[in-house]
Steps between C-alpha positions, in 0.01 A plus 500: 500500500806559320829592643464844333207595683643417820855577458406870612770731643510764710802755500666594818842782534777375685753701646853519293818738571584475169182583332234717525267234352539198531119262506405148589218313364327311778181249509416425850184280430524265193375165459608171348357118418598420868198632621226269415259761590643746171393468162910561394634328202886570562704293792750743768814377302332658152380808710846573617661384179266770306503761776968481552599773279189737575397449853749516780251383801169251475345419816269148416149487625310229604153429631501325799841410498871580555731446155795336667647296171896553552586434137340809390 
């Protein structure tokens, strides 16, 4: 799959005294190449290069495993 189709966000408020609305865009369950159960074309480092300027938080989901790779 391409990173597109998994690069899906959901929106979420957070609070702000100086504006009334103020959003984040959060994924909490993408995947990446790491995961040699996923059918993922795109690495972490070119899923957080494409997500910087639009997403603020990804969470990184693996099968079966924890994703513990410092560099990213």
């Amino acid at each position: 799959m391409s990173m597109s189709t998994h690069l899906r966000t959901a929106t979420a408020r957070q609070a702000s005294p100086t504006k009334e609305h103020d959003w984040i865009k959060i994924d909490l369950h993408i995947h990446t190449l790491d995961d040699p159960k996923d059918a993922v074309d795109y690495s972490a480092h070119q899923l957080l290069e494409r997500a910087h300027s639009s997403v603020s938080v990804l969470a990184i989901t693996l099968h079966d495993a924890v994703f513990e790779r410092k560099e990213v």
